[in-house]
C-alpha positions in Angstrom: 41.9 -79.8 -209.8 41.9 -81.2 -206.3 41.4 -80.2 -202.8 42.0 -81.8 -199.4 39.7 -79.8 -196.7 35.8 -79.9 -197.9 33.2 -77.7 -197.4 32.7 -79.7 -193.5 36.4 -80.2 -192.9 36.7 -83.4 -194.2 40.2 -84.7 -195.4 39.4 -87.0 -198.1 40.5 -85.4 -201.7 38.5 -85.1 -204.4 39.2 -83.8 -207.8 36.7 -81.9 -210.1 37.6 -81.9 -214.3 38.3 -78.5 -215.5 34.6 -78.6 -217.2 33.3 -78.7 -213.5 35.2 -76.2 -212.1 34.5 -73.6 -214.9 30.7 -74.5 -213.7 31.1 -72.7 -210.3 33.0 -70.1 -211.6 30.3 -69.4 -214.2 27.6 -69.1 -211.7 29.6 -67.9 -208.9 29.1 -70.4 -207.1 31.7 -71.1 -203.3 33.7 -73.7 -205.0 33.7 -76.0 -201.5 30.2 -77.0 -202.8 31.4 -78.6 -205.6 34.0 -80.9 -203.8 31.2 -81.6 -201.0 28.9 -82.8 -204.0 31.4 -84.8 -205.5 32.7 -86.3 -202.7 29.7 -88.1 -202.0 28.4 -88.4 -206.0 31.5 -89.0 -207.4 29.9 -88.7 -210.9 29.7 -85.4 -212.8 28.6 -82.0 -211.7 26.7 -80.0 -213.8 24.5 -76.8 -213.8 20.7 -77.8 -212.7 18.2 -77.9 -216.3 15.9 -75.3 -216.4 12.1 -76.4 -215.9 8.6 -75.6 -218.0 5.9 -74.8 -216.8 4.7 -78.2 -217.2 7.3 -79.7 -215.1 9.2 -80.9 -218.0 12.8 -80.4 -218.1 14.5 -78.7 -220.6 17.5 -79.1 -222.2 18.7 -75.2 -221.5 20.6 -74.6 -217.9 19.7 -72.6 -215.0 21.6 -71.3 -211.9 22.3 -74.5 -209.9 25.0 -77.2 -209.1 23.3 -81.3 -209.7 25.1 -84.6 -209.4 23.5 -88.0 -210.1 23.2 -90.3 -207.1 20.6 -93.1 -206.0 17.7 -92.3 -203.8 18.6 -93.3 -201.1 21.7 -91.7 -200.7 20.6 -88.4 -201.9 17.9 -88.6 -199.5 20.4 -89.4 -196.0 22.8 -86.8 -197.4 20.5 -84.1 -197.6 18.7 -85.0 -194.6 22.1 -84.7 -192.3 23.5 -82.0 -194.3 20.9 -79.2 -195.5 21.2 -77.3 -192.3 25.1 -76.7 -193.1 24.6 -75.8 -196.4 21.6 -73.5 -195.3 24.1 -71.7 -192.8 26.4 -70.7 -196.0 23.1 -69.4 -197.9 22.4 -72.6 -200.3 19.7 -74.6 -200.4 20.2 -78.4 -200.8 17.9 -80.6 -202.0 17.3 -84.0 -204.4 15.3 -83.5 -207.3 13.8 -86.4 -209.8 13.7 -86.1 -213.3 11.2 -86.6 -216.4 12.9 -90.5 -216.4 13.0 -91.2 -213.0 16.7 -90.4 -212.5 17.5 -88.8 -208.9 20.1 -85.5 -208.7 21.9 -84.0 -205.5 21.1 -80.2 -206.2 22.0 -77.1 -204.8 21.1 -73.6 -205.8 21.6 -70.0 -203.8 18.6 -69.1 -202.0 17.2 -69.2 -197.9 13.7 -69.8 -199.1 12.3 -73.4 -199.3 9.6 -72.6 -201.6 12.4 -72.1 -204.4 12.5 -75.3 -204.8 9.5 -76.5 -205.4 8.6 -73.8 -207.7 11.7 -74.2 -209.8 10.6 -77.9 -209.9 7.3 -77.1 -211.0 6.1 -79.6 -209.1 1.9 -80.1 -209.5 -0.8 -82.1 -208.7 -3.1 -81.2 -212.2 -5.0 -84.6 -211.6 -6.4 -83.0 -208.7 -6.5 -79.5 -210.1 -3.4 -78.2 -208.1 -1.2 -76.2 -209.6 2.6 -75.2 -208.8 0.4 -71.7 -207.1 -2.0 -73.7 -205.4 0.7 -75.8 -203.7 3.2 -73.3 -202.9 -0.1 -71.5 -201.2 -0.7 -74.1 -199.1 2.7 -75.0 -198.0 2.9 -71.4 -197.0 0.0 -71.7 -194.4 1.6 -74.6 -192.9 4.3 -72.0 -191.7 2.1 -70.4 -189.7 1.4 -74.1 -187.7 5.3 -75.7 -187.7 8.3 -75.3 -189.2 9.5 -77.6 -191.9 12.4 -77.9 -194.9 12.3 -79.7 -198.0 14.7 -82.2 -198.8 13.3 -83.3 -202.5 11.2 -82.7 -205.3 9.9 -84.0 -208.8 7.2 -83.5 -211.1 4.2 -84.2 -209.0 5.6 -85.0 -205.3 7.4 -83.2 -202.8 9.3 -84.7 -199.5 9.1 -82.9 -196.3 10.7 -83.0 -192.9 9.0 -81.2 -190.2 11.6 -79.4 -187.9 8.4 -78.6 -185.4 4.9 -80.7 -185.6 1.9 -78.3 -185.4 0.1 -78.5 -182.2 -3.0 -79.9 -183.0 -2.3 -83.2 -185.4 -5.4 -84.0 -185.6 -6.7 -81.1 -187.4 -3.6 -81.1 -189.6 -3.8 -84.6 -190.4 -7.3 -84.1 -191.7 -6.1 -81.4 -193.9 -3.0 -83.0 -195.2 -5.9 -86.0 -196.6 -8.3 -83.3 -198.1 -4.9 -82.1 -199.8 -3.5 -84.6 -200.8 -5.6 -88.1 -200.4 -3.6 -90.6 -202.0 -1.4 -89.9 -198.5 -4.3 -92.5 -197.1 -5.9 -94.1 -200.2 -2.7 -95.3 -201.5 -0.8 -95.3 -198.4 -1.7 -96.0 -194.8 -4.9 -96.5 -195.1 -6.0 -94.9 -192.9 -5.8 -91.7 -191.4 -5.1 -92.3 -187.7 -2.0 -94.4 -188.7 -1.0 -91.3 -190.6 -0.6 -89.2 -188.0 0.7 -91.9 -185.9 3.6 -92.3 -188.7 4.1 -88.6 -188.7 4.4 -88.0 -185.5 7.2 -90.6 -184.7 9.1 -90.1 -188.2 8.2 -86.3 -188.5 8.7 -87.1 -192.5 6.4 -86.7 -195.1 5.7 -87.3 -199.0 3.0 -85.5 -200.6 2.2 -87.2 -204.2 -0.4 -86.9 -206.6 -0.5 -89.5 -209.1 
C-alpha cells in the first residue's frame, strides 16, 4: 500500500506492508499518521507495548502507533511537528525502552500527562513515583505552559512554550525536584536557569 500526499502535504511516497496497515485499522487510527511516521522512520510501525507499573515494558500491545528511529532524529521531528499532530487530536512523542532503544510514538489523546503516565516514568531513587511526578508537572501549569516531546523509564524531556515569570524561584524548585539537573549537570544552578532561559528545553532525570 502506498500514498503520495502525507499527513503535511508532502509528495514523497511511502509504502506501509499490509501488517502495518491492518495496525491503524485495528486501532482506528487516521491512516496519514502512519505514512508521516514512516516517511521519516522508514522502518516498521507497530502498536506501542503496554507498560508495568515498574516501567518495564511488556510484551502485550496497547493503543499507539511506534517506529524505531535514533535520538536525535526523533527528537528534531517531534520538536517541529507535535503541534500538527496535536491539531488533529494525537499526541506525538519519543519514548526509550528497557534497552535503550528510542521509538517515534503516537497515541490519541490532547493531554500531555498521557504520556508520561503510560511510560511510567519514576524517579524511585528519590522516592518519586509516576503520582508524585505527574503532581508536580501539573502545578507547573499554573506558572507556564509546556509539552513533552519524550519519555523513558526515569526521565522526561520538556519544552516550555511559555517560561514562568519568576525563574528564579522555579529554578530553585526544579533542583529540590530533581537535583541531578545541577549535581550531574551544570553545576550550578545559576547556569541552569541561564541554559533554560535561552534553550527553553529541559531533561528531568533521576538516576
Amino acid at each position: 500500500m502506498s500514498i503520495f500526499s502525507s499527513l503535511f502535504g508532502k509528495t514523497k511516497k511511502v509504502a506501509l506492508s499490509d501488517k502495518e496497515a491492518s495496525l491503524y485499522e485495528l486501532i482506528e487510527y487516521d491512516q496519514k499518521l502512519a505514512f508521516a511516521i514512516k516517511e521519516i522512520t522508514k522502518t516498521d510501525i507497530e502498536l506501542i507495548p503496554e507498560v508495568d507499573e515498574y516501567a518495564e515494558i511488556q510484551e502485550t500491545k496497547d493503543e499507539g502507533l511506534c517506529s524505531k528511529l535514533n535520538y536525535r532524529s526523533a527528537f528534531d521531528y517531534v520538536l517541529s511537528s507535535k503541534s500538527k499532530f496535536q491539531d488533529k487530536g494525537y499526541l506525538l512523542f519519543f519514548f526509550e525502552d528497557d534497552n535503550k532503544n528510542v521509538f517515534l510514538s503516537t497515541m490519541k489523546g490532547r493531554n500531555e500527562f498521557e504520556i508520561v503516565k503510560w511510560r511510567q516514568t519514576n524517579g524511585i531513587n528519590f522516592n518519586l513515583d509516576n503520582d508524585k511526578i505527574i503532581t508536580k508537572l501539573k502545578e507547573w501549569q499554573t506558572l507556564c505552559q509546556y509539552e513533552v516531546l519524550g519519555v523513558g523509564s526515569d526521565y522526561i524531556e520538556i519544552k516550555f512554550l511559555q517560561l514562568p515569570k519568576d525563574m528564579g524561584i522555579f529554578v530553585n524548585q526544579l533542583y529540590e525536584f530533581c537535583p541531578d539537573l545541577v549535581d550531574q549537570g551544570t553545576g550550578d544552578i545559576s547556569i541552569l536557569k541561564d541554559e533554560l532561559t535561552k534553550t527553553r528545553l529541559l531533561q528531568l532525570w533521576w538516576d
